[in-house]
C-alpha positions as CSV (number, residue, x, y, z in Angstrom):
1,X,0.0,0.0,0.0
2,X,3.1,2.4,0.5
3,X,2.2,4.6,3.0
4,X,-1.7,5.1,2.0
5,X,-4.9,3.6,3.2
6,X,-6.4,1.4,0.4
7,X,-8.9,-1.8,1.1
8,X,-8.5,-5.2,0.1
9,X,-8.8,-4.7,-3.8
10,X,-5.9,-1.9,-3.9
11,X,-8.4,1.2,-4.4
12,X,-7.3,4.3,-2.2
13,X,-9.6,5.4,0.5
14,X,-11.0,9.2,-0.2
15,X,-13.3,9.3,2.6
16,X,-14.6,8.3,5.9
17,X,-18.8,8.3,5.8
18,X,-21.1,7.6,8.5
19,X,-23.5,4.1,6.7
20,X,-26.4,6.8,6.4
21,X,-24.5,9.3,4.1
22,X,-26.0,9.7,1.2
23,X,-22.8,11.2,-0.8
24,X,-20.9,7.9,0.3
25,X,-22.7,6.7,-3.0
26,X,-22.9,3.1,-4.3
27,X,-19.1,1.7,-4.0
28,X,-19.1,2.4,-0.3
29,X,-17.7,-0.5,1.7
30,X,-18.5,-0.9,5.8
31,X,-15.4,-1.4,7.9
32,X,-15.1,-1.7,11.6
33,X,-14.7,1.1,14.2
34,X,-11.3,0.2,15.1
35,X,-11.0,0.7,11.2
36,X,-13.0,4.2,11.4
37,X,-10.5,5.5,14.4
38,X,-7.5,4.3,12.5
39,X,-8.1,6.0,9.0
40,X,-9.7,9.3,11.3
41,X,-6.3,9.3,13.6
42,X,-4.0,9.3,10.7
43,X,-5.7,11.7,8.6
44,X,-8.5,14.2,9.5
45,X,-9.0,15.3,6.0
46,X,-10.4,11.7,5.2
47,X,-13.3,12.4,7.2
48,X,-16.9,13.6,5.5
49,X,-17.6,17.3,6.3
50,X,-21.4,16.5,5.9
51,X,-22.0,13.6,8.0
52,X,-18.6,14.2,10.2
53,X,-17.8,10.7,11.5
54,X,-15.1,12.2,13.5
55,X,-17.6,13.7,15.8
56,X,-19.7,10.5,16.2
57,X,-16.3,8.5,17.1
58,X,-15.4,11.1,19.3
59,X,-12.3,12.0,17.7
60,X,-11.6,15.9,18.1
């Protein structure tokens, strides 16, 4: 992956939804919240500014 967060088929992760966002769109995959806190911790610019999973996984 060198360096960057990607999932299981190589695609680079652009964003961080909450599973009700409706931007997420149709190629949306769930991960866990460890996953969630991981990706959030490492880079805050991952996460949606509409639904803001950051504030619901208390991450400030």
């Amino acid at each position: 992956m060198g360096g960057r967060a990607g999932d299981r088929c190589g695609r680079r992760i652009v964003a961080v939804h909450q599973g009700w966002c409706r931007p997420a769109g149709p190629r949306v995959k769930g991960i866990s919240r460890e996953q969630a806190l991981s990706l959030v911790a490492g880079d805050t610019a991952l996460t949606c500014q509409r639904c803001q999973p950051d504030t619901q996984l208390s991450v400030l």
